[in-house]
N, C-alpha and C positions, 0 to 999 in steps of 0.2 A: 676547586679542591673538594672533593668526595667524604669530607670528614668521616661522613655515616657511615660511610662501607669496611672505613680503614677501623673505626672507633664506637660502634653501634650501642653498646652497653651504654657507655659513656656518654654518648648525647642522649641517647633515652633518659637519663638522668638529670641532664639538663635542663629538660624539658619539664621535670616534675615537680614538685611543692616549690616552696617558697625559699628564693636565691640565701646563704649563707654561706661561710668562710666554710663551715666545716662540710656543708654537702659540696660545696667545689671540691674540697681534699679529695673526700671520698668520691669525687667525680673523675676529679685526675688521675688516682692512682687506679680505677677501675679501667681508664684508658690506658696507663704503661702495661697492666695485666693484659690488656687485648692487645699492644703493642708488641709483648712476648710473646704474643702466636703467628709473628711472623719475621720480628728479629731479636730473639731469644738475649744474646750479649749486650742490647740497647737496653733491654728492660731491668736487665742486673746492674748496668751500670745505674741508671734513674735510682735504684733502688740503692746501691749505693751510695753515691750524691748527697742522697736522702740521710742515710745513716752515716754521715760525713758531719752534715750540719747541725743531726742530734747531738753529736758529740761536741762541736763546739758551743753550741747553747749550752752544755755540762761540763766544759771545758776538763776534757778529758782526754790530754794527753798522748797516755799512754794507748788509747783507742788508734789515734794516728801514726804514731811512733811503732807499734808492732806492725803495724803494715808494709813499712817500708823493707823492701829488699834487700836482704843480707846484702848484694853485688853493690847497693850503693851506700849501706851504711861504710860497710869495706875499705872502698874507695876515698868517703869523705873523711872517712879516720885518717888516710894516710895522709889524704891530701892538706886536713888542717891539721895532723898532728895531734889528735885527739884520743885520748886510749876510750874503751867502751862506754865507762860511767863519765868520762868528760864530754862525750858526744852527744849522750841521755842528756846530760844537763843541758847543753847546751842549746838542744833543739825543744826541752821542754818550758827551757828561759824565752825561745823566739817567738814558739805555737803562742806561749798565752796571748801575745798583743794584736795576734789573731783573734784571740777569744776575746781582748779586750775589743776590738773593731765591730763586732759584734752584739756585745753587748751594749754598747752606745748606740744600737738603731734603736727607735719608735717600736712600741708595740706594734704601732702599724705596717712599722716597714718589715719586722720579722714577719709579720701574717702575711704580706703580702711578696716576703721575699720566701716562706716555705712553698705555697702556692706555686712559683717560679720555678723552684729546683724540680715539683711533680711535672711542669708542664714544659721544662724547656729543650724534651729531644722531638717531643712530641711531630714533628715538622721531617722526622725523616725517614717515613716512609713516601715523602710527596716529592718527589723530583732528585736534584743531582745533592747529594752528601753535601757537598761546600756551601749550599743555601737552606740548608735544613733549621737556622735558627730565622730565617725571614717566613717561610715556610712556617713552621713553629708559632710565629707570632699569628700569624693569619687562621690557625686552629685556632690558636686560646683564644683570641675573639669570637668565635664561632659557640664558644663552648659556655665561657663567661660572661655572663648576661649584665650584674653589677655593673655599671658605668667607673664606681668608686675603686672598682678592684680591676675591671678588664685591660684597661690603656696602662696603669702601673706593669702589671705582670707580661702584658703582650710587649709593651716593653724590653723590659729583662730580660725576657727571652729573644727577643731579636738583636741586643747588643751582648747577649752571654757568649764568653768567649774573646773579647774584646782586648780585657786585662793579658789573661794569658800569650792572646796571641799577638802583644805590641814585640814581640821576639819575630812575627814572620809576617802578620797579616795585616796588621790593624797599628793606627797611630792615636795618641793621646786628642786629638780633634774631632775621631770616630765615637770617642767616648763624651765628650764634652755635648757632644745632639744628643746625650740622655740629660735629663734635668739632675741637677745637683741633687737635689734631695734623696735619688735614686741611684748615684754614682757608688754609693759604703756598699746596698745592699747588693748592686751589681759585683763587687768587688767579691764578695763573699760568697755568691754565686759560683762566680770565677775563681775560685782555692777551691769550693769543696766539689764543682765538676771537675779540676786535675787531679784532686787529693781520692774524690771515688773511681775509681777506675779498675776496670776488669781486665786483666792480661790475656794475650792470645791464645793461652792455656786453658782458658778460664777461672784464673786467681784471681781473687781481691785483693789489690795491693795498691799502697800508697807510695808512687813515686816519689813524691816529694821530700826529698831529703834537705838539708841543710844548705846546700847552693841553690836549690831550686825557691825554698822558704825566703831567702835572703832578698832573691827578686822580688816575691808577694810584699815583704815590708818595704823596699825600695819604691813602690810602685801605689802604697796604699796611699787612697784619699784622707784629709783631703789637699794636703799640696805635692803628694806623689808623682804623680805626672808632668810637672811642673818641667823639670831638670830633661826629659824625653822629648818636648819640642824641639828641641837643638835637634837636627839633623845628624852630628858628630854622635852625639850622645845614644841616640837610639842606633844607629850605625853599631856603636860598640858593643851594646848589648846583643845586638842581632846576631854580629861576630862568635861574643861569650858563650851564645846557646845556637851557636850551628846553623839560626835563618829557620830554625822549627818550632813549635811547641817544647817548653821549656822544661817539659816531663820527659821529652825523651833523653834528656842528659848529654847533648852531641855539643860537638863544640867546633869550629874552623881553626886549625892549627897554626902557629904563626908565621911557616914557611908559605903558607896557603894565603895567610892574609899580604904578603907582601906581594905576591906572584897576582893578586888581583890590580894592584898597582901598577907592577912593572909590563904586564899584559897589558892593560889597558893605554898608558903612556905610548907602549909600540906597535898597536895597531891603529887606535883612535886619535885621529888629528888632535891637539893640544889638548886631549882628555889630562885632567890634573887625579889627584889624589883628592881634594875637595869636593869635584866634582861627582866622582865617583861615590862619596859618603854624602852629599848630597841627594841623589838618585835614591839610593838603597837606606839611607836612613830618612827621607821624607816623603818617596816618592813609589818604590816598589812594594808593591806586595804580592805574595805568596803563600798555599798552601802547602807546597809539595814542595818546596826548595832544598829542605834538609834534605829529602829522599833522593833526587838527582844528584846532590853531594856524595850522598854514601855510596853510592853507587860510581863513584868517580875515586880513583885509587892517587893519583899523582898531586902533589900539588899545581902544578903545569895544566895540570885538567879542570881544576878546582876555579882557579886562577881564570882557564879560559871561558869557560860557562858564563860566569862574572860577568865578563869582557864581554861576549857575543850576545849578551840581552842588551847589558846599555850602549852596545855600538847598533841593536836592532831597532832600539828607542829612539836614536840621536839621526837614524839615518831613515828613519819615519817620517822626520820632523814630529813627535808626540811632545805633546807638555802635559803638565801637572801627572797625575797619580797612574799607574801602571801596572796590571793587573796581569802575572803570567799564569797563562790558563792552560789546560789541557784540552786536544781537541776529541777525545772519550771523558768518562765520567771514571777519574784515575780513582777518586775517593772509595768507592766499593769494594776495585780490586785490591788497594792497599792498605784495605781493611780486617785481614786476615794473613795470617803468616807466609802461605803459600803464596797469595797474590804478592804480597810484599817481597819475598823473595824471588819469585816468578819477573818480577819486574824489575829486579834490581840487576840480576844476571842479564835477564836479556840487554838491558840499559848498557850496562858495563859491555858484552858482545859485539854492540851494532857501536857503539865509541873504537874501539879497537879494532874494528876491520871499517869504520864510514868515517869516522872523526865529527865531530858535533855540530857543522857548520849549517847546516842542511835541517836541522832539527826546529829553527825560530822561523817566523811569521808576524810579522806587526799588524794589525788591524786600529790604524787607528783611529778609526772610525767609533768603535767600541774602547776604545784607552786599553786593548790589550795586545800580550803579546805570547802568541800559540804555539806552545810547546807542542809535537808533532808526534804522540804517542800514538799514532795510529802506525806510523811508522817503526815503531819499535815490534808491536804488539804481533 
């Protein structure tokens, strides 16, 4: 990895006086500033992030609460029956034990968890989108010299992301290989990268609304995760929140979730309904899964997608964990409105005149199974 070329300011900094907390700061943020001269909406978001987690160290609220989009506050008024000031409350009763979460880290673990939030996109300008926090970790080592502060933060940054995404990608034993003492600070990592976020408009907005917050307290350390080794259990979440990131608000409908049943029962020899939450609650993972979802109109479609990965798994002979991957690097194009739309149409196109059968690839060699976007594309 090239640090220098990608981050030159930044490791010249590195490289000068005498190692301290605050010249890393100023060493980090001089590198998101070089990061913004080649992917401008990464650097606002870092910078976001950032003022996400000032705010909960001043447990302020109303800083997170005006963020949130009129389209979800909307929705969750309707949905929990809450008029405007019952929803304020509501959400400003749940934030604090956010703030409270927070404020029970170590001096050390806040210093070493700010440090974190400066350093943890850092990793994506180096290769494909979806390994950008491994990536990530492999600069901050480069950058942080400290022994006391480098393996903490390089850390953080290769498990950020973890919490959020036990909805698509990641399960409660991916997080258990970070050290306990580091699990709170990760957590809090994990809220205020979903909660800073820049819209494809280029708005600062906090999606996190009152469903999405309700997962963060479900899920905090330290016996959150606890309830999520069940396979059922993570299963049903993944259902709740669409199989995506839990900021994007998507959900699998419940004609959708039966037709994954009854699909699977009538293609796949003695496949059960167990078996299937088994699979998808212990065993799959995904970053784009919601996105082939939306892009699938029928329940009957929803239903088959489902069906034709764990019959692509089961007729591999594949065990333990399973990895559907794209065979392009989907993360960049579905990184902006146009690609994400651009790809969704076409998705929906090529199902209605090819049908999806054609689209999987098991390698089980690699524990994956190759979604065939080059055939879409």
């Amino acid at each position: 990895m090239k640090t220098q070329l990608v981050y030159p300011g930044a490791v010249a900094m590195a490289k000068l006086g005498v190692a301290s907390t605050a010249l890393y700061k100023r060493m980090l943020i001089k590198a998101v500033e070089e990061l913004g001269g080649i992917n401008l909406p990464r650097m606002k978001h870092i910078q976001a992030v950032a003022a996400t987690l000032e705010a909960a160290a001043r447990r302020d609220a109303a800083f997170l609460f005006d963020r949130i989009p009129e389209k979800i506050k909307t929705a969750e008024m309707h949905e929990y029956q809450l008029s405007a000031a019952g929803y304020q409350e509501k959400y400003q009763k749940e934030i604090s034990q956010i703030f409270d979460a927070y404020a029970r880290l170590s001096p050390e673990a806040k210093e070493i968890l700010e440090l974190a939030v400066w350093a943890h996109d850092l990793g994506v300008p180096f290769g494909i989108e979806w390994e950008h926090a491994a990536n990530g970790a492999k600069v901050t080592r480069q950058m942080i010299r400290d022994r006391r502060l480098r393996e903490p933060i390089a850390a953080l940054v290769y498990h950020h992301g973890q919490f959020s995404n036990l909805t698509s990608s990641s399960f409660p034993q991916d997080i258990y290989e970070l050290s306990a003492n580091l699990r709170p600070a990760l957590f809090i990592l994990d809220f205020c990268d979903a909660t800073g976020r820049i819209d494809r408009d280029g708005n600062q907005s906090n999606p996190i609304g009152l469903k999405c917050l309700e997962f963060y307290l479900r899920v905090m350390p330290p016996s959150g995760l606890i309830q999520f080794e069940k396979a059922e259990s993570l299963f049903g979440i993944r259902v709740r929140y669409g199989f995506g990131p839990i900021i994007f608000n998507r959900a699998i409908d419940q004609e959708a979730q039966k037709t994954i049943f009854r699909q699977a029962a009538q293609s796949i020899p003695a496949a059960t309904p167990r078996q299937l939450m088994d699979f998808y609650g212990s065993k799959f993972r995904c970053h784009f899964m919601d996105i082939l979802l939306s892009a699938l109109d029928s329940a009957e479609d929803k239903g088959l997608l489902f069906t034709l990965i764990y019959k692509a798994y089961r007729e591999a002979e594949m065990s333990g964990d399973a990895l559907l991957w794209p065979d392009q690097d989907l993360g960049r194009r579905l990184g902006t409105k146009e690609g994400f739309t651009d790809f969704v149409d076409k998705l929906k196109l090529y199902v209605s005149q090819k049908g999806m059968n054609n689209l999987l690839k098991a390698e089980p060699s690699k524990g994956r199974i190759i979604f065939l976007t080059s055939k879409i594309a």
